[in-house]
N, C-alpha and C positions, 0 to 999 in steps of 0.2 A: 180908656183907650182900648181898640180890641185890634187882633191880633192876628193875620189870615194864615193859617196852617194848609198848606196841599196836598194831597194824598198822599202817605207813608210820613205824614207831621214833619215835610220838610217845611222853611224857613224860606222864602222866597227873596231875600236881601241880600247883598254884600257884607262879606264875611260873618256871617249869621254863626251860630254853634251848631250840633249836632245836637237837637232836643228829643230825638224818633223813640228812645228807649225808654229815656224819665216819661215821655207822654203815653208809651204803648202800656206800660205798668197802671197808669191811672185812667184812661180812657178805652183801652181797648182798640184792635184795630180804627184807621180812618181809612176809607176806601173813596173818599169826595172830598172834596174845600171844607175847611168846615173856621169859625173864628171865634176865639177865646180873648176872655178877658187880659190884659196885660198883667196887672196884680194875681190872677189867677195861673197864670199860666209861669209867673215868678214863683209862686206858691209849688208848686208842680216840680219846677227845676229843683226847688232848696231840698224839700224832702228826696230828692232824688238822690242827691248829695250826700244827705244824715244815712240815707238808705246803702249808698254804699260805701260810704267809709264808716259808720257806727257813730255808738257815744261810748266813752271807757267806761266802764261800773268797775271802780273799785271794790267791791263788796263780791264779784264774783271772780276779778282778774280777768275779765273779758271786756266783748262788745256786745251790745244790744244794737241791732239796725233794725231801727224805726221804717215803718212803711207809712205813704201817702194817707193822710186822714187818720192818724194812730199816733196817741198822744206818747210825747218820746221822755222817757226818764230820766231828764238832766239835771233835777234835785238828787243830793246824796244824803239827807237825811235818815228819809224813811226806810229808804235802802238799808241802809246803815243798820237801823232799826233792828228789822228783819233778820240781817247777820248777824247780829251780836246777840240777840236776845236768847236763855238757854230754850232748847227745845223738848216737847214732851216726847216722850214714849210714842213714835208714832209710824206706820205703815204706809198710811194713806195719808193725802194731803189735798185741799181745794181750795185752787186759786180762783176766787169767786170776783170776775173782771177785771180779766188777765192783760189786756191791753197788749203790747208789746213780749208779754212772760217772763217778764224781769223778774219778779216776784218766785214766780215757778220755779226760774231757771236758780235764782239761790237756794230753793228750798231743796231742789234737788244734786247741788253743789253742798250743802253739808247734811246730805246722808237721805234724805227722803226717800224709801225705794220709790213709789208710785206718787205721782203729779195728775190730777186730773184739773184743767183751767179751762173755764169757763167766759165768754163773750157773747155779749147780744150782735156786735157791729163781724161780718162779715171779713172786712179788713184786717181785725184785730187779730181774730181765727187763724186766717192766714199766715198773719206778722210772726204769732207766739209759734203758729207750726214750724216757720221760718228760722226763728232763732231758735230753739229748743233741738230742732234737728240740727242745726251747722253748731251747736254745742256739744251735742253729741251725747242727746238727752231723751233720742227720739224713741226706743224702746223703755221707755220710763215714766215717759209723758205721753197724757191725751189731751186734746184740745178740741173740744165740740161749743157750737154755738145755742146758749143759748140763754137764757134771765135769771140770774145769780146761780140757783143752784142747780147741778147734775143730780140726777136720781142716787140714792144711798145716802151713806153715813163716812164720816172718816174723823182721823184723832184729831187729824190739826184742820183750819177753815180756816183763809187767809183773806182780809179784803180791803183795798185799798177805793174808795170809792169818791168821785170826785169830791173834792170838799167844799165846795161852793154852793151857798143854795144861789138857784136862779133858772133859766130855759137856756138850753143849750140852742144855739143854730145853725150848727151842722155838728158831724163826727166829731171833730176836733175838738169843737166846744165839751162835748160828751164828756170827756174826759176831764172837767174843770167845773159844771155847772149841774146842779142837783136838783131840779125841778122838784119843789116841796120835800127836799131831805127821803124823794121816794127811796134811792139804793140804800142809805142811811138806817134807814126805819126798818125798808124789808129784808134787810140783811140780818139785822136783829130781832125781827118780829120770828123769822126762818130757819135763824140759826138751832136751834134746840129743834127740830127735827133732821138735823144732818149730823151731828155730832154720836160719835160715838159715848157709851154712860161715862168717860171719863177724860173724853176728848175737849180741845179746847179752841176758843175763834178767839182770830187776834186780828182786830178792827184800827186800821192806819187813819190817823186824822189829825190837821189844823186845826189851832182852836182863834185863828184867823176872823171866821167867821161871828165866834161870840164877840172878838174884841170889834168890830165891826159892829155889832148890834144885829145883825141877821141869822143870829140861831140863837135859839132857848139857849142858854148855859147847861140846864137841866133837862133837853131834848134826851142826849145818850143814856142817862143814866135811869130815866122815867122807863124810857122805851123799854130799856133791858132789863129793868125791873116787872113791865108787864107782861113782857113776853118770856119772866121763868127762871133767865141768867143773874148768874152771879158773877160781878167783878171779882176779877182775882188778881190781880195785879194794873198795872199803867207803867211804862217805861216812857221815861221823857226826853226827847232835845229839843236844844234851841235850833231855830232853822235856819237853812243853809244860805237862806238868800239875805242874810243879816249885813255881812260884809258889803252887801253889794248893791245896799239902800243907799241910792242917793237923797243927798240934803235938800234937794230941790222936791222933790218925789211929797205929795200933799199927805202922801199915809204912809211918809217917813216916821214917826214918830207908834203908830201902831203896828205897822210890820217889825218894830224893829224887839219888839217884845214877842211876836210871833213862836209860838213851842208844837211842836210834831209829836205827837204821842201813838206809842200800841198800847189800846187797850186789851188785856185778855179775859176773857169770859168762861165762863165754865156751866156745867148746870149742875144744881144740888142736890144731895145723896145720889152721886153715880150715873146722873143723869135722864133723859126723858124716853121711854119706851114705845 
């Protein structure tokens, strides 16, 4: 069903809503007729919604507002993660796709002076600049776009990258689907040139996927072994969405075994020059 929008995204009906803001945020001026999908244009309103009311992050005592096409953090596991886990000796920090800056915005809630995060999606750039500065995080953080890493080296390298293998089809997907474990790989294959000699990456991931049958079991560990690093730790939870498996749900039974792990890496003797 589509949808006929008229100049300024008014709503030509009887008692219609006012949609001109949520539409001028994802589309940009309309200056003609123009007609959108009905599920699309629902799509449009919701995130507009998350966008200005937030999601709560316990782990920072804030709000993260999600933007249009910008995958929004309403898992608390890995979060969690992130905040608990103790942290290195460290100055610099790289949220290596940052999504939203959720990730950022903790690291630089318990102490991180300098946040540099990282995005290939346009949107995302945006989003983290968005929340990082209404955090009040913004002479602390940088956020440039662009494919895993910024130029340099830093202690800590942070990444959360989608855990799914498969083709994403659009943005949103992006954040959920890993086209041949590429961010997976290259994030590990990369990491030992950004680290500083005693810096350390701490890699966020489901092991979802293995109980599925869609990843090596021994993908992470191959990889990080060719590319130089050394495990140095794994911190575990069970996932968040356990509770809220229903019995009906056909991959009731393997989600409900589902665990979220950081793994931490390091490189050996002092690391790679």
């Amino acid at each position: 069903m589509l949808v006929q929008l008229n100049p300024g995204f008014v709503l030509d009906l009887r008692r219609a809503p006012s949609i001109d803001r949520a539409c001028q945020q994802v589309y940009g001026d309309l200056a003609s007729e123009a007609v959108v999908s009905l599920q699309g244009l629902a799509g449009v309103l919701g995130a507009h919604e998350w966008r200005r009311t937030g999601i709560v992050i316990p782990a920072l005592d804030a709000r993260i507002h999600p933007h249009y096409g910008v995958f929004a953090p309403t898992r608390t596991d890995y979060l969690d993660l992130v905040a608990r886990i103790p942290l290195p000796p460290a100055r610099t920090a790289f949220d290596v796709g940052t999504g939203t800056g959720v990730l950022a915005a903790i690291l630089l809630s318990r102490g991180i002076p300098r946040v540099v995060a990282t995005d290939i999606e346009d949107r995302a750039v945006t989003c983290a600049r968005d929340n990082l500065d209404r955090l009040g995080y913004a002479e602390r953080a940088t956020v440039i776009r662009h494919d895993l890493f910024p130029a340099g080296r830093a202690d800590l390298v942070v990444c959360n990258p989608p855990w799914m293998p498969g083709t994403a089809t659009s943005a949103l997907d992006a954040g959920v689907f890993d086209r041949g474990n590429a961010m997976l790989t290259g994030f590990l294959r990369q990491l030992p040139d950004h680290l500083t000699p005693h810096g350390e990456g701490w890699l966020l991931l489901s092991d979802l996927p293995e109980l599925l049958g869609l990843r090596d079991p021994d993908l992470l560990r191959s990889t990080a072994t060719a590319a130089g690093l050394v495990i140095r730790g794994r911190c575990a939870a069970a996932s968040a969405t356990r509770s809220t498996i229903r019995r009906r749900d056909p991959l009731a039974a393997i989600r409900s075994r589902e665990t979220i792990s950081l793994w931490t890496f390091g490189c050996p003797a002092g690391g790679r020059t």
